[in-house]
PDB file as gemmi writes it, atoms N, CA and C in Angstrom:
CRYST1    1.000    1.000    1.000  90.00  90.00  90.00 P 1                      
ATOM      1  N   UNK A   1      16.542   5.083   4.030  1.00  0.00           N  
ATOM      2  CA  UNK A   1      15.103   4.993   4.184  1.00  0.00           C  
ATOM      3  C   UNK A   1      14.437   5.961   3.222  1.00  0.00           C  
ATOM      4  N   UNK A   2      13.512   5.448   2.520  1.00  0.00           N  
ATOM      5  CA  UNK A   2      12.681   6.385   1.784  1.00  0.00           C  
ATOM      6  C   UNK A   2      11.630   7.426   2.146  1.00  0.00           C  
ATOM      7  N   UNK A   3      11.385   8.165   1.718  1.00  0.00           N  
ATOM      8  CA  UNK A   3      10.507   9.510   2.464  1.00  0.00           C  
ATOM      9  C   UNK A   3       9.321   9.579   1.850  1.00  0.00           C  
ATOM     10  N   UNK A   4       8.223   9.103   2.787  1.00  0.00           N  
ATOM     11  CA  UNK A   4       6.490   9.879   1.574  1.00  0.00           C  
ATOM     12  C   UNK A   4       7.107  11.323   1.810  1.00  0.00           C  
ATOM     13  N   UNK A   5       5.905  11.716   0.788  1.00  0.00           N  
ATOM     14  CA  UNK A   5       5.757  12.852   0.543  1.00  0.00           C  
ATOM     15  C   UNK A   5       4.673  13.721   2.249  1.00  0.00           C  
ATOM     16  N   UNK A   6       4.778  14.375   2.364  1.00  0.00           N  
ATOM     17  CA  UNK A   6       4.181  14.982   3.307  1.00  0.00           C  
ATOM     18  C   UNK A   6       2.617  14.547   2.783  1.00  0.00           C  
ATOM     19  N   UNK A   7       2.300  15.375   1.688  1.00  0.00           N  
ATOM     20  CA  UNK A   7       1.023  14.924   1.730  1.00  0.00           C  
ATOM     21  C   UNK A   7      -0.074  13.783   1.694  1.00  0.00           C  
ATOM     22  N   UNK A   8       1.163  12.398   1.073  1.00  0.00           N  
ATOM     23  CA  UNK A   8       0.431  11.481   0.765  1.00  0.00           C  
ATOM     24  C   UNK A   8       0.437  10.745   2.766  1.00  0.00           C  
ATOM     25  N   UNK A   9       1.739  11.333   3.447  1.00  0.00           N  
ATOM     26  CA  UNK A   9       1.598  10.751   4.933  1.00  0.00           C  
ATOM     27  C   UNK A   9       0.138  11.755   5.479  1.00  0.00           C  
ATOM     28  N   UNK A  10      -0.158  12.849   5.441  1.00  0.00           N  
ATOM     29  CA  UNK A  10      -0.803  13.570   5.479  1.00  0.00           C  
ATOM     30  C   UNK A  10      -2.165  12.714   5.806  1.00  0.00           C  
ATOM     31  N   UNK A  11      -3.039  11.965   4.105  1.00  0.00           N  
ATOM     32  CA  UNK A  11      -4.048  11.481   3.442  1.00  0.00           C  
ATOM     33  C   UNK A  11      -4.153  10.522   4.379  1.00  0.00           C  
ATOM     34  N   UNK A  12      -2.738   9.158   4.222  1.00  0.00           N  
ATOM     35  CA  UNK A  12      -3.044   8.212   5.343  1.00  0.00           C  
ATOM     36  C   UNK A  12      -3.166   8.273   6.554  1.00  0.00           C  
ATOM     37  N   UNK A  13      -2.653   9.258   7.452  1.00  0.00           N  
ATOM     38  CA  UNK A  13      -3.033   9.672   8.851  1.00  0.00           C  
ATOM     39  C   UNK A  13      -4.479   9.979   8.774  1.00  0.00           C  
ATOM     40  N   UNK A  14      -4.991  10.731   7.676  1.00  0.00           N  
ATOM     41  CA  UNK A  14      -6.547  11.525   8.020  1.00  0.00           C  
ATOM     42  C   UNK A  14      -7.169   9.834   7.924  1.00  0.00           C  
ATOM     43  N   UNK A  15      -7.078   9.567   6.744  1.00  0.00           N  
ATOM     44  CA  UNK A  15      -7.818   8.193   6.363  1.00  0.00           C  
ATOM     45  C   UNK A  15      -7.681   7.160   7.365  1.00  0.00           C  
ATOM     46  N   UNK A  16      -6.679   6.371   7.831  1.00  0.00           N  
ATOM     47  CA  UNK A  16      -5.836   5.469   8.682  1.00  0.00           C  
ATOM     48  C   UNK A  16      -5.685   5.764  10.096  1.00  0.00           C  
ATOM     49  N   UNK A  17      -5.343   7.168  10.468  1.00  0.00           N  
ATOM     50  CA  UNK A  17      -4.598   7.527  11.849  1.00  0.00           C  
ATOM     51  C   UNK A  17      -3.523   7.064  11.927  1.00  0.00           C  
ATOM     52  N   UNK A  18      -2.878   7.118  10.749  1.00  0.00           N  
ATOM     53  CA  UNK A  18      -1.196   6.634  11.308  1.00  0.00           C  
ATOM     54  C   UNK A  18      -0.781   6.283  10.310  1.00  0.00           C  
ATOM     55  N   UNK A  19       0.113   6.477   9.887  1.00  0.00           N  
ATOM     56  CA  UNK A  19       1.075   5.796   8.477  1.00  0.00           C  
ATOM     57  C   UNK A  19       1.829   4.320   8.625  1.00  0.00           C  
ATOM     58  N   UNK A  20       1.753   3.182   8.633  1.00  0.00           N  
ATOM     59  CA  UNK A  20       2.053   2.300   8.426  1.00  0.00           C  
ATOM     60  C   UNK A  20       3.924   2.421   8.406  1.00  0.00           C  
ATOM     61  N   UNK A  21       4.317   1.767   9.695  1.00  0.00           N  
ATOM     62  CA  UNK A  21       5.630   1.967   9.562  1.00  0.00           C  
ATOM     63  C   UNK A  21       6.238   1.025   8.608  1.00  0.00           C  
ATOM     64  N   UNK A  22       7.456   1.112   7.767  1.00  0.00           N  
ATOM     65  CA  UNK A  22       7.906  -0.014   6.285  1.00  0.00           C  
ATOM     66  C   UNK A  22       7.573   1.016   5.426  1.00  0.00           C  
ATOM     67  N   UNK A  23       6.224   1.499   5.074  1.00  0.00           N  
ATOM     68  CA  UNK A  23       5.261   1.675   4.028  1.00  0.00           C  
ATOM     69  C   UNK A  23       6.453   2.483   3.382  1.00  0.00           C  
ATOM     70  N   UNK A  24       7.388   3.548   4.173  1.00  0.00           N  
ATOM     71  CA  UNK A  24       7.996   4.374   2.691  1.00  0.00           C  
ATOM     72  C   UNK A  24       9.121   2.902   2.063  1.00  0.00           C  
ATOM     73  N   UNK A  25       9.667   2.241   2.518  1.00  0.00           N  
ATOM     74  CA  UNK A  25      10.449   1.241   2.226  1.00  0.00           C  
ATOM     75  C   UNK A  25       9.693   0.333   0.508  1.00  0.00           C  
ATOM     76  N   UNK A  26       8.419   0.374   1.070  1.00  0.00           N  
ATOM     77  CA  UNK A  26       7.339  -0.139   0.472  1.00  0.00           C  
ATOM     78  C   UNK A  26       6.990   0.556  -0.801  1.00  0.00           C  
ATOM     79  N   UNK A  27       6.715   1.579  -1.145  1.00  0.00           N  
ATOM     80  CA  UNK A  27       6.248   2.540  -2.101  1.00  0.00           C  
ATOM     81  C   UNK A  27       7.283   3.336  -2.872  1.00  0.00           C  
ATOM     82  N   UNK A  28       8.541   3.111  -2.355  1.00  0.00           N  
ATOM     83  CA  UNK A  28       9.833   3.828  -2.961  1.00  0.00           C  
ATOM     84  C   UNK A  28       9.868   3.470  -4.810  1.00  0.00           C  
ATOM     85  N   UNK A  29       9.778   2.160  -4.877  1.00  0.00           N  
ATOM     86  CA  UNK A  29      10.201   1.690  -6.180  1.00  0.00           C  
ATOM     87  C   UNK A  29       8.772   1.669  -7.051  1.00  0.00           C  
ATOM     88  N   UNK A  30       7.727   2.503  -5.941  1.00  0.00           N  
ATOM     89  CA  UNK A  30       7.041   2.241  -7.322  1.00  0.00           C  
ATOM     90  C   UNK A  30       6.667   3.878  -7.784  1.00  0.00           C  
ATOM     91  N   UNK A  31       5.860   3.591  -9.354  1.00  0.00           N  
ATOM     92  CA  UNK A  31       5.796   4.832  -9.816  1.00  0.00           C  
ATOM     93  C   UNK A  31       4.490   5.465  -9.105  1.00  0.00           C  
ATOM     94  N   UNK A  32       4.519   6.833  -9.206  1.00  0.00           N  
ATOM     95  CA  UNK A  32       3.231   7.814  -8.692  1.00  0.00           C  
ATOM     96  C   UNK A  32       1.431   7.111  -9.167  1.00  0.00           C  
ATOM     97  N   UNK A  33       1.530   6.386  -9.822  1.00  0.00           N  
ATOM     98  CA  UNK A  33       0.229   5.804 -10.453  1.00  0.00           C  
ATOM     99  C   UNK A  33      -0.341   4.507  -9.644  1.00  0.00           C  
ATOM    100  N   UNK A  34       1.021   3.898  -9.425  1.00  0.00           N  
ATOM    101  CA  UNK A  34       1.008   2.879  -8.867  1.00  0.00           C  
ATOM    102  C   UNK A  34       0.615   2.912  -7.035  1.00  0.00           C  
ATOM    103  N   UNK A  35       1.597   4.024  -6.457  1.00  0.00           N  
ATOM    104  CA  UNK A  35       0.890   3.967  -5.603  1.00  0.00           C  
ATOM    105  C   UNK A  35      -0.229   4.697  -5.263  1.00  0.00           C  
ATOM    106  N   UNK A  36      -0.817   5.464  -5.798  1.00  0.00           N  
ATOM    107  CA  UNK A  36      -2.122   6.328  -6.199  1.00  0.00           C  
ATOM    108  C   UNK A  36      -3.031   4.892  -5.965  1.00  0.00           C  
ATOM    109  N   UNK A  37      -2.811   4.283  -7.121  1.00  0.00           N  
ATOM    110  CA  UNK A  37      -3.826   3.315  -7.325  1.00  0.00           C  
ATOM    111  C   UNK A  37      -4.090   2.437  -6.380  1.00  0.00           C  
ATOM    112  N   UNK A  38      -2.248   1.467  -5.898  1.00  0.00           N  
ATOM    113  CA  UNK A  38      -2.671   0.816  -4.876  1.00  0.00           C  
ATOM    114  C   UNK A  38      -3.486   1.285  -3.347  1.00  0.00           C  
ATOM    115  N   UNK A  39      -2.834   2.638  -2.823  1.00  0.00           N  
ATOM    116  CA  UNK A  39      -3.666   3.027  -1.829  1.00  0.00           C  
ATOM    117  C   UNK A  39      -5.233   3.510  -2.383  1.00  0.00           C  
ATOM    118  N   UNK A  40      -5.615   3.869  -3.072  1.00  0.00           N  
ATOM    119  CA  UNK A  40      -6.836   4.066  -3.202  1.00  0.00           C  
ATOM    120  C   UNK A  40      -7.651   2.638  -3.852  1.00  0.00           C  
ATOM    121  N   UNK A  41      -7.374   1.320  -4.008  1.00  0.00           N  
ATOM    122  CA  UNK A  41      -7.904   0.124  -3.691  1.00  0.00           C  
ATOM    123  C   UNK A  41      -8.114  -0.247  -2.016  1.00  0.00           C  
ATOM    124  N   UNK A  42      -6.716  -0.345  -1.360  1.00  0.00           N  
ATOM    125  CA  UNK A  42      -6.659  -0.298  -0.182  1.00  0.00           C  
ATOM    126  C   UNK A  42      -7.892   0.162   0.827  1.00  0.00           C  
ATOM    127  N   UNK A  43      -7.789   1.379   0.545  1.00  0.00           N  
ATOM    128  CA  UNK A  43      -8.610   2.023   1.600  1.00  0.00           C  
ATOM    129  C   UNK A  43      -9.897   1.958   0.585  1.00  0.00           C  
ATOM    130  N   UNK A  44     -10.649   1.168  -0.139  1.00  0.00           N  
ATOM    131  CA  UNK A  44     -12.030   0.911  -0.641  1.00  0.00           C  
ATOM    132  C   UNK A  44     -12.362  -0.561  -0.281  1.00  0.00           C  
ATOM    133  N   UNK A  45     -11.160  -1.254   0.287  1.00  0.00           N  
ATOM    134  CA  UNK A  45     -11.183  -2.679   0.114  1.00  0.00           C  
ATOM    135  C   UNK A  45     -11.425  -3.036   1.629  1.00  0.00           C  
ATOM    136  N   UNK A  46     -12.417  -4.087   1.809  1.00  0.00           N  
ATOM    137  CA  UNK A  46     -12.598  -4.450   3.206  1.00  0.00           C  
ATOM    138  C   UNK A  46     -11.616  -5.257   4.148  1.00  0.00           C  
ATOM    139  N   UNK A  47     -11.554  -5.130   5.474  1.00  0.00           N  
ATOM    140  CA  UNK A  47     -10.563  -5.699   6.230  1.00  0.00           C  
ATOM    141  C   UNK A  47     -10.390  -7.299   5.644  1.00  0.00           C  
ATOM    142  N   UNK A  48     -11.177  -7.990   5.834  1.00  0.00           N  
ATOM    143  CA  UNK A  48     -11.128  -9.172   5.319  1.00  0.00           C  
ATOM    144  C   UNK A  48     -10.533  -9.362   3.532  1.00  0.00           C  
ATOM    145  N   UNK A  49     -10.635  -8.734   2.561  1.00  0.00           N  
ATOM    146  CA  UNK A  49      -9.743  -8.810   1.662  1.00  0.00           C  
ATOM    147  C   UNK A  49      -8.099  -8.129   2.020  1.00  0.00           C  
ATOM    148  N   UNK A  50      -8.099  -7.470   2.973  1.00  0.00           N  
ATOM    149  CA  UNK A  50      -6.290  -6.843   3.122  1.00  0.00           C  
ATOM    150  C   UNK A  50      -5.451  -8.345   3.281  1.00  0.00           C  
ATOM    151  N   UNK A  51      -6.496  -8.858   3.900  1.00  0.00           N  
ATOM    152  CA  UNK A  51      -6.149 -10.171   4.592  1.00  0.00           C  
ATOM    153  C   UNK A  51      -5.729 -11.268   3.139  1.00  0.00           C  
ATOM    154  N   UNK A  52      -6.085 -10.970   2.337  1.00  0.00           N  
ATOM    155  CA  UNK A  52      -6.426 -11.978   1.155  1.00  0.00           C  
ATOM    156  C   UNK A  52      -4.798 -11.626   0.186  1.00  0.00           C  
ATOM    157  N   UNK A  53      -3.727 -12.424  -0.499  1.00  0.00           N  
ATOM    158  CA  UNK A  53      -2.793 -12.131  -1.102  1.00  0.00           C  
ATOM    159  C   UNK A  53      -2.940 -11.229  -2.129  1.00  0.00           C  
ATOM    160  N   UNK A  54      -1.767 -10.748  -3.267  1.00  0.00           N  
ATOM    161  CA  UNK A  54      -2.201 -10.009  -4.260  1.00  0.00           C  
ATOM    162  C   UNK A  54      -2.845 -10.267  -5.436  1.00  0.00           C  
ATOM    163  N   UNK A  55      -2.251 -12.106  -5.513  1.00  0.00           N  
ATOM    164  CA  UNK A  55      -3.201 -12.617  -6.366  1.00  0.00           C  
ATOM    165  C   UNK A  55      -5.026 -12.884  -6.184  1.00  0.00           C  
ATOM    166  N   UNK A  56      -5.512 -12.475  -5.582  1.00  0.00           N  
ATOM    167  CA  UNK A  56      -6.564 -12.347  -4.767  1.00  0.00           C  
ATOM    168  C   UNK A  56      -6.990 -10.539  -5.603  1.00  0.00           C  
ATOM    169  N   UNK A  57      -6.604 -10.087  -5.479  1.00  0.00           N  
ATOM    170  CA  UNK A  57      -6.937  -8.939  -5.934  1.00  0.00           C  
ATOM    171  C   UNK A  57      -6.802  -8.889  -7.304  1.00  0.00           C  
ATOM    172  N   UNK A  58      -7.707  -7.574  -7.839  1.00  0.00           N  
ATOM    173  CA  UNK A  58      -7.770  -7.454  -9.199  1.00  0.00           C  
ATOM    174  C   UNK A  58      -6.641  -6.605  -9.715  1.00  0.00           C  
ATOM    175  N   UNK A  59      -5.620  -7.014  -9.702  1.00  0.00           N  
ATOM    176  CA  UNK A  59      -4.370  -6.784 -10.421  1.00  0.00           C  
ATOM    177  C   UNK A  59      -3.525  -6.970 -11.908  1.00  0.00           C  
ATOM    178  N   UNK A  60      -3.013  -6.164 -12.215  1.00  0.00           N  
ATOM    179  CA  UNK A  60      -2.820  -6.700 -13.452  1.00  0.00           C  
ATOM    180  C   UNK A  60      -1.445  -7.714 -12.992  1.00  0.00           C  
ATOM    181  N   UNK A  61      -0.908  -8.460 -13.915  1.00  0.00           N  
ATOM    182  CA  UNK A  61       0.039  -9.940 -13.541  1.00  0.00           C  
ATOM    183  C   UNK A  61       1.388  -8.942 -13.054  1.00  0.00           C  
ATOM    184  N   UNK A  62       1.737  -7.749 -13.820  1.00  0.00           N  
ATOM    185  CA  UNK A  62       3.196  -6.907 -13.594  1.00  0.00           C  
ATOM    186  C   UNK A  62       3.141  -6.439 -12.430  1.00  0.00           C  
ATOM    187  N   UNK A  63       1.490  -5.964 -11.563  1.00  0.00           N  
ATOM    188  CA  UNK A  63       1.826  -5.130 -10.588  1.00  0.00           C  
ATOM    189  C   UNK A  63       1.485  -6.140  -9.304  1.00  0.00           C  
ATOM    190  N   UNK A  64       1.627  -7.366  -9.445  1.00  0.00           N  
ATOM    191  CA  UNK A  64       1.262  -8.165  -8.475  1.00  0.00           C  
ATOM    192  C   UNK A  64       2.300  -8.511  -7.183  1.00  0.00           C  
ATOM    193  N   UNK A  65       3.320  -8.336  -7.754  1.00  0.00           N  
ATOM    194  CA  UNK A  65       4.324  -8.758  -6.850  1.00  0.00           C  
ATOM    195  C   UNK A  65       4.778  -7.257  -5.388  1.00  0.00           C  
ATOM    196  N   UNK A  66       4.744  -6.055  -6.219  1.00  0.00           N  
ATOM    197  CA  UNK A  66       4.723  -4.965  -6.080  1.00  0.00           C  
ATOM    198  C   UNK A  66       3.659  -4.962  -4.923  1.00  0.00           C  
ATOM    199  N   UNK A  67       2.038  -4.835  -5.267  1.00  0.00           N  
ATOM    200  CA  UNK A  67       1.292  -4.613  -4.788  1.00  0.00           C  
ATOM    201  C   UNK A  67       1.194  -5.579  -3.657  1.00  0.00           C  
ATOM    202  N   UNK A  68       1.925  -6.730  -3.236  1.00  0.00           N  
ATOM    203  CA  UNK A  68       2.070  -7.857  -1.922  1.00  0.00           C  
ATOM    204  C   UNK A  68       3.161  -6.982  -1.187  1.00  0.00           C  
ATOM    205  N   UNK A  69       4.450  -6.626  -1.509  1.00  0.00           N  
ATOM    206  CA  UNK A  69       4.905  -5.831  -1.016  1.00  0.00           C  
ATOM    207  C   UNK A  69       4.257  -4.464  -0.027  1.00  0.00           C  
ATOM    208  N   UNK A  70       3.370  -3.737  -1.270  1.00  0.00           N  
ATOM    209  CA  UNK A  70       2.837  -2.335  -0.261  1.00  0.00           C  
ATOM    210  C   UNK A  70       1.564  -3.362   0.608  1.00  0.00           C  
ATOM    211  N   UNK A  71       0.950  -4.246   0.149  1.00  0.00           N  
ATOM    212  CA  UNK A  71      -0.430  -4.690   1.233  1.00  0.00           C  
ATOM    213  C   UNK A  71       0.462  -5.375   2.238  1.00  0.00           C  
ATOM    214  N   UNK A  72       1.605  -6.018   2.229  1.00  0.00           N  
ATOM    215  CA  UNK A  72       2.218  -6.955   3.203  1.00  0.00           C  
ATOM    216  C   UNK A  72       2.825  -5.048   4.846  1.00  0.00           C  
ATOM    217  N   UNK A  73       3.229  -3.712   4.152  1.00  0.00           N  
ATOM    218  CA  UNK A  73       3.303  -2.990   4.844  1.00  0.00           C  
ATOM    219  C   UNK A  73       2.242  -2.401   5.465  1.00  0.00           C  
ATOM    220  N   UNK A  74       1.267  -2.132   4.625  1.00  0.00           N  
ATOM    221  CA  UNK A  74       0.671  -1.637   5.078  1.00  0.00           C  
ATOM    222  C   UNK A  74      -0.667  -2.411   5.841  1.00  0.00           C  
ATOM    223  N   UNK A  75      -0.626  -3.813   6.091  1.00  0.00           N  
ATOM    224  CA  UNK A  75      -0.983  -4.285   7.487  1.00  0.00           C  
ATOM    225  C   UNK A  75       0.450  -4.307   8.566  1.00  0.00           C  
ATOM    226  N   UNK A  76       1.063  -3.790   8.421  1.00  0.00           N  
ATOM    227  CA  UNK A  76       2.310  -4.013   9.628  1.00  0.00           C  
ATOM    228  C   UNK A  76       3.048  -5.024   9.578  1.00  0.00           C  
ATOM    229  N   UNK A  77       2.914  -5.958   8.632  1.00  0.00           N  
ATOM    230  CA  UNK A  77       3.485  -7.103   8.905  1.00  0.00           C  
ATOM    231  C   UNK A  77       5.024  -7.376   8.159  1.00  0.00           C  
ATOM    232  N   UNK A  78       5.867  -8.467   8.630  1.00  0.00           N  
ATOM    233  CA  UNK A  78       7.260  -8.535   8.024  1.00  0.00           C  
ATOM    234  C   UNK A  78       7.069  -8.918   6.479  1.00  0.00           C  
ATOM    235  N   UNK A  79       7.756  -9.059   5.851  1.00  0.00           N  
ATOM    236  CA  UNK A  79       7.717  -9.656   4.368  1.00  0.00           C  
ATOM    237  C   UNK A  79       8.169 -10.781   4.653  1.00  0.00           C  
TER     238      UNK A  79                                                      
END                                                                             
């Protein structure tokens, strides 16, 4: 199992109340930019777009598959 970092579990508890269980499974393979970026779309983006796939979002085509992965954890749901 992969480990956040204290602080980034830290950010999503203050922000969220709770860290999304998967999510380190989720964020392991990607780089520090990536998930920077994806959580800070996330938490700007309204409930009704979490809901919406990655192609739905303004993604570039490389980080699309990636970014269904961390949005598919971080609503709770299976892949």
């Amino acid at each position: 199992m992969a480990i956040l970092s204290q602080r980034f579990q830290a950010y999503l508890t203050d922000r969220m109340g709770s860290v999304p269980e998967g999510l380190a499974e989720a964020v392991a393979p990607l780089t520090a930019g990536q998930r920077d970026g994806f959580t800070a779309a996330w938490l700007s983006a309204s409930d009704s777009q979490h809901e919406r796939p990655a192609d739905a979002w303004v993604l570039t085509e490389a980080d699309r598959d990636a970014f269904e992965t961390f949005r598919v954890a971080m609503l709770g749901l299976d892949s």
